[in-house]
N, C-alpha and C positions, 0 to 999 in steps of 0.2 A: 707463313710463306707458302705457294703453291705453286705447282709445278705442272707443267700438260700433262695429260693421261692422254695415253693412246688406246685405250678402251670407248668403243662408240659407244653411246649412252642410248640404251632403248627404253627407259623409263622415263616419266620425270621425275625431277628432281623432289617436291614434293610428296609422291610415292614411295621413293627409296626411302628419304627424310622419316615419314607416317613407318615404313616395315621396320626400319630400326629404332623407332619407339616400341615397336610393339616386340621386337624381339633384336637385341644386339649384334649387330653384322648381317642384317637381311638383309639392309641395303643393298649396300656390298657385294651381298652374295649376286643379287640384281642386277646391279650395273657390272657384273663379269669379273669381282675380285674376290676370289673364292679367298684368296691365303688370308686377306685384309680380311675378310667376314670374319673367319676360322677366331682371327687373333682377338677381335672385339666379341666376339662371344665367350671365350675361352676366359679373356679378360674379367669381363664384369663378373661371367660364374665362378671364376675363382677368390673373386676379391669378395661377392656375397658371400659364400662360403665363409671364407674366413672372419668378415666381421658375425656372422651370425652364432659362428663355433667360440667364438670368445667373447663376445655380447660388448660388442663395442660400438654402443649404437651411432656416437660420433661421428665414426667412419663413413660411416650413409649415404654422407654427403658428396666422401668422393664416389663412392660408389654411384650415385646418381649423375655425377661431374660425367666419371668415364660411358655412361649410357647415351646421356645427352650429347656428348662430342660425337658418337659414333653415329647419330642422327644427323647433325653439322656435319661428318665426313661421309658420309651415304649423298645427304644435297648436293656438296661440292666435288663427287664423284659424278651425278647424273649429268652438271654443269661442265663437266673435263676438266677440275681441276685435282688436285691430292694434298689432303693436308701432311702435316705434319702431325707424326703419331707419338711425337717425346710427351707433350702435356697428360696424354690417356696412359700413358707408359707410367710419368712420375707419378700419378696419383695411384696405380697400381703398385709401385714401389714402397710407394708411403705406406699404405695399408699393410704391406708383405711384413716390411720393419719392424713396423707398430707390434703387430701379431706377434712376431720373431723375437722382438725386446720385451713382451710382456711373457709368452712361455719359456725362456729361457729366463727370469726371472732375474732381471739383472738389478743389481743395488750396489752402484758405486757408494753407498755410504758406507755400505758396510765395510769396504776396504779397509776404513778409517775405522770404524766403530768397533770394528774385530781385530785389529791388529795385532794385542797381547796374544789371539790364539795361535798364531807365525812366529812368536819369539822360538819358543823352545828349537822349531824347525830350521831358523836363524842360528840360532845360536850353534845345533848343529853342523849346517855347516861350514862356520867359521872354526869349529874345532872339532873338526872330525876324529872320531877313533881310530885312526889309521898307526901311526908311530905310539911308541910308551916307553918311559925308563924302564929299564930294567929293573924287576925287583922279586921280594922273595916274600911270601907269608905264611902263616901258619896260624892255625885254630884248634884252641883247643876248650876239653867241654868238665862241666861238673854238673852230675846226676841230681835232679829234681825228684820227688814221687807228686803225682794229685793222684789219690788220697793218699793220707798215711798209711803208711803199711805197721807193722808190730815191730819188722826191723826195718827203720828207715836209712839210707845210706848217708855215711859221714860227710857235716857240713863241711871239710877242708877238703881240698882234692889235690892231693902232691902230684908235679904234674913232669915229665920225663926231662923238661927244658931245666929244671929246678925250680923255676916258680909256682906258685901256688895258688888256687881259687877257693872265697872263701864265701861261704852263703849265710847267712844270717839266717834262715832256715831249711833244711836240705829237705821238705813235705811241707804239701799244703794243700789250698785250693784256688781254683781260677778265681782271678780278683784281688788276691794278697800282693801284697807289697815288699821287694825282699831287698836286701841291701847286698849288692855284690863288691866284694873285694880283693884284688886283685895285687899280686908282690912276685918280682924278678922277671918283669914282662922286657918287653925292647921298652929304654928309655925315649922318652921327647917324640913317643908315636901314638896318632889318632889310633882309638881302638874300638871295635864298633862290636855293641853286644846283639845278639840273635839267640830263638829258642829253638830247638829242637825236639821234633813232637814223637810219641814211640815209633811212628814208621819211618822216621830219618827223614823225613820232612824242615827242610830250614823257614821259621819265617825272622825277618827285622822286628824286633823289639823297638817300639814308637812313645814318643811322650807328647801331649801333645798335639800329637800329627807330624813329630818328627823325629824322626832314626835318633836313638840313642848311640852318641859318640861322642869318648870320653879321652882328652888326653894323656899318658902317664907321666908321672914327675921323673926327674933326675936317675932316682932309685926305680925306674922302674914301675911303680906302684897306681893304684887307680881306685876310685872308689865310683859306684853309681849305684840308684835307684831304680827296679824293674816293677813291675805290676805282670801276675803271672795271667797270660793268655789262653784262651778259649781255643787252643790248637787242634785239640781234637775233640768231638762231642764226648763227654762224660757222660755216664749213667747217676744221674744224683738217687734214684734208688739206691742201689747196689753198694754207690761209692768204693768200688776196687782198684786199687790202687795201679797208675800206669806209669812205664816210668819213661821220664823225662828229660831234657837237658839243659841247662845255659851253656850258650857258644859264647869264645870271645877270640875275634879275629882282629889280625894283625898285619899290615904290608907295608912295609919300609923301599926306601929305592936305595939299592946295593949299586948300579953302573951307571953304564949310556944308555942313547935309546935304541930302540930295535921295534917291530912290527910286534904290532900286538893281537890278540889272540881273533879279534874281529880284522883286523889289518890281512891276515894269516886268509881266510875266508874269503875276502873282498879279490885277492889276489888269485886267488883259486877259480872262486868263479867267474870271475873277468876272463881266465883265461878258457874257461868252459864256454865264456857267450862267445868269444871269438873266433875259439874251435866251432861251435854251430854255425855259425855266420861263413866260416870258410869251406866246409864240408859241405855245406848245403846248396853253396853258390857253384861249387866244384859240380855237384850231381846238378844241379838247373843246369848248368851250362851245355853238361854232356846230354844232356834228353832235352834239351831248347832248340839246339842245333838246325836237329834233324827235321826237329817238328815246324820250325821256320820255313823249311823248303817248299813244305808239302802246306804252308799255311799261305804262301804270296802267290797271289791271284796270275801275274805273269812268266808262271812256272807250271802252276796247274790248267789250264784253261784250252790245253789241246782237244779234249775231248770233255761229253759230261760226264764221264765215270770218274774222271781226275777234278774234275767242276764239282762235283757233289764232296770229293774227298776233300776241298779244299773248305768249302762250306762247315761240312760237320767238324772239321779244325777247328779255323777259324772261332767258329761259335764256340765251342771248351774253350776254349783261352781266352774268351771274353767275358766267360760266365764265372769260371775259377780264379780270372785276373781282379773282379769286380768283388770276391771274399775276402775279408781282412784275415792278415794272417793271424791274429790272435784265433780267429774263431776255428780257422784250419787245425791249429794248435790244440783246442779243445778237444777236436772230434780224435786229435790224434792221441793225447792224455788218457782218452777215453779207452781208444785199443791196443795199444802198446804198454800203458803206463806211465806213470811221472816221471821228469826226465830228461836229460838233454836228448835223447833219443826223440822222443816227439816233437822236438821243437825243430830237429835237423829234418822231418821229414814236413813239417809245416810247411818251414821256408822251401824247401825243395817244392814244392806242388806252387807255391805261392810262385817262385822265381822261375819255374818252366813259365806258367802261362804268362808272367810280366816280359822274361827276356823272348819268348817266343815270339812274342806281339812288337817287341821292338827289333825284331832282327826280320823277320817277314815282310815290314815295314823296309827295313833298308833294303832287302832284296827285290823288293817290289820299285825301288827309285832308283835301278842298276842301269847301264847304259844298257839297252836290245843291242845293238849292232855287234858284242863279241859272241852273244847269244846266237843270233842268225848265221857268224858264219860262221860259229862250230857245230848248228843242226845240218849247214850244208855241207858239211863233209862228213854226213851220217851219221851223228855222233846222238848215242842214245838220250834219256833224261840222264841218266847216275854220270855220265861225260860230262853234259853241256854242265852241270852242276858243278861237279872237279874243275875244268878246265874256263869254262866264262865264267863263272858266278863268284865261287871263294877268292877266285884273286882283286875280285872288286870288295868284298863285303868281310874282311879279316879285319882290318883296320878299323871301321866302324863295330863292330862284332866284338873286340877287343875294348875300345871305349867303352859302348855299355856293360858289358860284364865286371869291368872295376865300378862302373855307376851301381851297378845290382847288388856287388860285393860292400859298397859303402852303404846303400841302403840294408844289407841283410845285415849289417853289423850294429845298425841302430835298433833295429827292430828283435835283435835274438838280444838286447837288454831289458825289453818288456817280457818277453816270451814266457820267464817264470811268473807272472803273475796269474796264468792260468795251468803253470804246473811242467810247464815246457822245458826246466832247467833254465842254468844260467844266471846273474846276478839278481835279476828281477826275482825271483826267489827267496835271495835273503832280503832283499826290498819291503816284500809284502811279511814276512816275519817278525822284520825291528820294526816296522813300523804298526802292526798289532802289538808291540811290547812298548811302542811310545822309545823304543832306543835311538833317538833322532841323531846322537853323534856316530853311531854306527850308520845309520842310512849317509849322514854327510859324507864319510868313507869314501863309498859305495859311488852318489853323485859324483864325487871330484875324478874318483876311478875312470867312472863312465865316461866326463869329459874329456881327462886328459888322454885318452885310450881312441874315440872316437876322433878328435881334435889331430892325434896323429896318424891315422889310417887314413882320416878325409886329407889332410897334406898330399899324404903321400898317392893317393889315386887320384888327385886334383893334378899331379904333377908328372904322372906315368899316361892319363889322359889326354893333358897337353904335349908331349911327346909322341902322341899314337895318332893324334887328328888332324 
């Protein structure tokens, strides 16, 4: 479909046609459309580029597709008419995708194909650590040696509860096989055996590849088989005896439920991301302000000394606004410390230049006319500010600042992943330990905590606008 050009054609159309063979948008440039040239050269050199950077010789074709139209659009420039520039666009598209879906390396199969490795994460959290019964445990241990010593300590270990632990050899060496047995423990309770190394080091004792856990009879009682562990390096010269321990631990559930010890955490620092999130929003708002006034072009533009201050504004708040706060959060990690400290001064820097840029903005869409006439009654810049400006721009001013407050609340629950304090913190720690029902915790926290701050400034918003 084409449309008149009101561009007089001082070429022919043939000539344009021949320049934008020989170089993308010279036609164009020719027949007096410099933007149209700009975008058919820009085009093809970008869409070369990219087939070339990832060797997708296929692509070529459009790449040649979009040269050749801008040839056809150069002719029917020099003729007065304008094509349509969607066809050279889509195939510029195509190629952009293509590029984008191959380095982002996408494989919907694997969705499928990996999904056992999401269970555990799933599973998570549908049963997060958050709540636990009540309950009570207790561990107690009887002395190993690796090597024998001369006096080796007694296989039976009478033990303060009254029950007793019994080892079928109380010395040996890594590798042996020992038989433990166990009398007056809590009845009808799993009991899981662990070793303990000389430096008080716990590890699980495995059979297997899986945790030894044995349950007690009626009386009490238990038997199980251990194989003694390479806990700590031995000297097989020397063979000096170190000494050792079998653990054997116990936890019953005595009441109700109540928060548990990850639950305890999760609630802690949820309340530390929120505290970052509202301290920070408080300090943006109070240095946003100001810097708004002195950043909207219809406020500064009396003179160029107020022109230029509004420029060098301006520019920080687009430069500062344009860093993620994560990255702010580093440099601040850096000089303060790890901490919700740094993450309160992240967001602060982050939320000056974001609410600055949007409150300059509304002071710049104010009506002039209460403007005008409090300059004509003399009235300085710090008046006309007081007296015309704030009473137009509170109400919007106040909207965005619970928008910033909802946004700083999402964003101080990443903030510890680079050290910033705050739940992201213990995020990045259970999930190095693989404690996936502790991170469910954490998630559900995050949501149901977010879920009612966005309500409620969804609803204090509506009310202000």
């Amino acid at each position: 479909m084409t449309t008149p050009n009101e561009a007089i054609p001082t070429y022919s159309p043939n000539l344009t046609a021949l320049a934008s063979l020989l170089l993308p948008g010279l036609g164009q440039l020719l027949s007096g459309q410099r933007g149209r040239g700009l975008a058919f050269l820009l085009s093809v050199a970008l869409a070369l580029v990219l087939v070339w950077w990832q060797g997708l010789t296929g692509l070529y074709l459009l790449v040649v597709f979009v040269w050749l139209w801008s040839a056809w659009d150069a002719y029917n420039l020099a003729q007065g008419r304008v094509l349509s520039f969607t066809p050279p666009l889509l195939a510029v598209l195509a190629i952009t995708y293509t590029v984008g879906w191959r380095i982002t390396e996408i494989n919907p199969a694997a969705l499928l194909r990996q999904a056992n490795r999401a269970a555990p994460i799933v599973s998570g959290l549908l049963s997060p650590d958050f709540l636990e019964q009540e309950s009570e445990a207790r561990r107690w241990r009887a002395p190993f040696e690796v090597y024998c010593s001369n006096t080796p300590p007694a296989a039976t270990t009478n033990l303060a509860s009254g029950a007793s632990l019994t080892l079928s050899n109380s010395c040996g060496q890594v590798g042996d096989v020992l038989t433990v047995q166990g009398e007056g423990f809590w009845s009808n309770v799993e009991t899981e055996l662990w070793w303990v190394n000389p430096i008080g080091q716990d590890q699980r004792l495995t059979s297997q590849g899986q945790p030894i856990i044995v349950t007690t009879d009626e009386q009490g009682r238990f038997e199980a088989e251990i194989r003694v562990p390479q806990a700590v390096p031995l000297s097989a010269d020397t063979g000096d005896p170190q000494p050792h321990n079998v653990q054997v631990y116990q936890q019953r559930v005595i009441g109700g439920w109540q928060l548990s010890e990850n639950g305890w955490l999760v609630l802690e620092k949820m309340a530390e991301t929120v505290a970052i999130a509202l301290v920070a929003s408080t300090f943006g708002v109070v240095l946003a302000v100001p810097l708004s006034f002195i950043a909207a072009r219809n406020l500064m533009s009396g003179n160029p000394l107020t022109m230029s201050i509004y420029y060098v504004v301006r520019t920080m708040l687009n430069i500062v606004r344009s860093i993620e706060s994560l990255i702010i959060a580093i440099v601040f990690v850096v000089w303060v410390g790890l901490g919700p400290y740094a993450g309160v001064l992240a967001l602060t820097v982050h939320s000056i230049a974001a609410l600055g840029k949007l409150y300059s903005e509304q002071v710049e869409n104010i009506d002039f006319g209460p403007i005008e006439a409090v300059r004509a009654t003399g009235a300085n810049w710090f008046q006309t500010v007081v007296y015309a400006v704030l009473p137009q721009v509170i109400p919007p001013f106040l909207a965005f600042t619970l928008y910033r407050w909802d946004i700083n609340v999402r964003m101080s629950t990443i903030l510890g992943f680079v050290g910033g304090g705050g739940i992201g913190f213990l995020i990045v720690q259970w999930q190095r330990l693989s404690q996936w029902q502790a991170i469910g915790a954490a998630f559900w926290s995050i949501m149901i905590i977010v879920a009612i701050l966005d309500f409620a400034s969804a609803k204090a918003r509506e009310k202000l606008v």
